[in-house]
C-alpha positions in Angstrom: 4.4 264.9 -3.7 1.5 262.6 -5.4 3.9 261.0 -7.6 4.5 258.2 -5.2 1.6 257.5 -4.0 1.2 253.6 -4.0 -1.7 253.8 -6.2 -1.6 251.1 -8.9 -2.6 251.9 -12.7 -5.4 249.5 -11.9 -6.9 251.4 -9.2 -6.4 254.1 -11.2 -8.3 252.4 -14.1 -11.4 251.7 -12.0 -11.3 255.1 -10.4 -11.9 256.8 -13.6 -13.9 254.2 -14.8 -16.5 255.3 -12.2 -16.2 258.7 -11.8 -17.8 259.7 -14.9 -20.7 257.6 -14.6 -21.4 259.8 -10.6 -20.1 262.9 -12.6 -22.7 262.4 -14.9 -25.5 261.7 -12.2 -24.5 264.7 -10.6 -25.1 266.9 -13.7 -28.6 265.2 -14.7 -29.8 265.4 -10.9 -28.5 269.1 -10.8 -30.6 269.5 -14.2 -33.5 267.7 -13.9 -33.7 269.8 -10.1 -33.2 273.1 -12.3 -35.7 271.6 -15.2 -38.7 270.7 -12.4 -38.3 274.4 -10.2 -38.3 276.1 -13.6 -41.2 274.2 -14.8 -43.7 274.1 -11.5 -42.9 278.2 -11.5 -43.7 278.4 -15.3 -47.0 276.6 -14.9 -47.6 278.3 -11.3 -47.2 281.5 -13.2 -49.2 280.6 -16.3 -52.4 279.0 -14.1 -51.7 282.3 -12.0 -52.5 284.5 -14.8 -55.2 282.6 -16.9 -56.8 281.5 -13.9 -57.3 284.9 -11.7 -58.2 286.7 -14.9 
């Protein structure tokens, strides 16, 4: 079915030559998102408890 798709090798190339770099965007976003939510309800927590103590 995809095996003739007029797709050059090149375009190929630069397609894969991409991707990983949005790929990898993708993953740090996704992480730092996860890292920040973790962290501001660690600290929340934290002030939470040694503050209303």
């Amino acid at each position: 079915m995809f095996l003739k798709s007029p797709v050059s090798r090149k375009d190929w190339k630069e397609f894969l030559k991409k991707t990983p770099v949005v790929i990898l965007l993708l993953i740090v976003i996704m992480l730092g998102i996860r890292f920040i939510i973790t962290a501001y309800f660690m600290i929340s927590e934290a002030l939470r408890a040694g503050g209303g103590g």
